[in-house]
C-alpha positions as CSV (number, residue, x, y, z in Angstrom):
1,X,51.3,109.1,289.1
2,X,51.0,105.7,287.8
3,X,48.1,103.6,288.2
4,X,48.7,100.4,287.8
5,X,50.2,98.0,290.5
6,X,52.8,96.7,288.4
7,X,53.6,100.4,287.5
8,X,54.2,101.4,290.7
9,X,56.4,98.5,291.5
10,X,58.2,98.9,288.2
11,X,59.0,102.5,289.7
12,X,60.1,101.8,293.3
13,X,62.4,99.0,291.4
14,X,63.8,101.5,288.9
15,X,64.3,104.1,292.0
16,X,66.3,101.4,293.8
17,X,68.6,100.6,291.0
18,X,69.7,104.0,289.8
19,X,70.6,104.6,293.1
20,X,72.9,101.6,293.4
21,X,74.0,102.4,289.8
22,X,74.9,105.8,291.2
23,X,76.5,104.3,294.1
24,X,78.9,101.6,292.3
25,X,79.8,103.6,289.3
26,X,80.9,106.7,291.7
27,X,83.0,104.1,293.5
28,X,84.6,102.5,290.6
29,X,85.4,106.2,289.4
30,X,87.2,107.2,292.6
31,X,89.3,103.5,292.2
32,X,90.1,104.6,289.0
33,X,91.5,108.0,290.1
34,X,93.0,106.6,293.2
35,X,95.2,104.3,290.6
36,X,96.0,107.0,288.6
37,X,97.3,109.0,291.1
38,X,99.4,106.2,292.3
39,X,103.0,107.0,291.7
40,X,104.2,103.2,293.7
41,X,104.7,100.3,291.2
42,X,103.6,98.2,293.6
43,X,100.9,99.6,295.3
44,X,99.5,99.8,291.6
45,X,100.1,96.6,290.7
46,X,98.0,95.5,293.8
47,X,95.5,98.0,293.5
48,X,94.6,97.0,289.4
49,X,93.3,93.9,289.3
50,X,90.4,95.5,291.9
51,X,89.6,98.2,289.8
52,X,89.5,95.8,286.8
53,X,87.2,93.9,288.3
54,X,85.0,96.6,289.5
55,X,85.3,97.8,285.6
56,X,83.9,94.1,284.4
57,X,81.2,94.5,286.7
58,X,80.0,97.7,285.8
59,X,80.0,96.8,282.1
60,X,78.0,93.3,283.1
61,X,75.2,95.2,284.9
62,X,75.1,97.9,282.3
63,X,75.8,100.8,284.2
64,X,78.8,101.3,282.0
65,X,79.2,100.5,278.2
66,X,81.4,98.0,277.6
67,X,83.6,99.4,275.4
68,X,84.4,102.1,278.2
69,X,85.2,99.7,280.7
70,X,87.4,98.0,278.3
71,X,89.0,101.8,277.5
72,X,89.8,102.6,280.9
73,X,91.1,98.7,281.8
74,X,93.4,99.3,278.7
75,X,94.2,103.2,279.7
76,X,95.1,101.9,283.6
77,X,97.2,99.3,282.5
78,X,99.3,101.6,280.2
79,X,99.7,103.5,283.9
80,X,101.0,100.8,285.6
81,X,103.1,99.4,283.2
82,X,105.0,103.1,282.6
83,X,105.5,103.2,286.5
């Protein structure tokens, strides 16, 4: 257990992110699969520039590399574009 104030702080912070880490990235993953499942152009269409922004954020706050987010942005758009 740590010892120092700060420490302990540092943990209950670091506790508190992961979570909403865990939180954000699981729903950005079922937006992702919910557009690939999508068979309707437009419904698609609608639905992508969401998940794209959910991507962006994910890569700003880290919890994603931003090469992935760019990946999967790139890999959804090929999606929509062939429906």
């Amino acid at each position: 257990m740590a010892n120092h104030k700060s420490s302990q702080k540092r943990i209950r912070q670091t506790e508190a992110h992961r979570l909403q880490n865990r939180y954000y990235h699981k729903t950005t993953r079922n937006a992702v699969k919910a557009l690939r499942n999508t068979t309707d152009k437009a419904a698609a269409e609608a639905l992508l520039p969401k998940v794209s922004a959910m991507l962006d954020k994910l890569a700003k706050r880290n919890v994603i590399h931003a090469n992935k987010a760019g990946n999967l942005k790139s890999s959804i758009q090929k999606h929509v574009n062939a429906l």
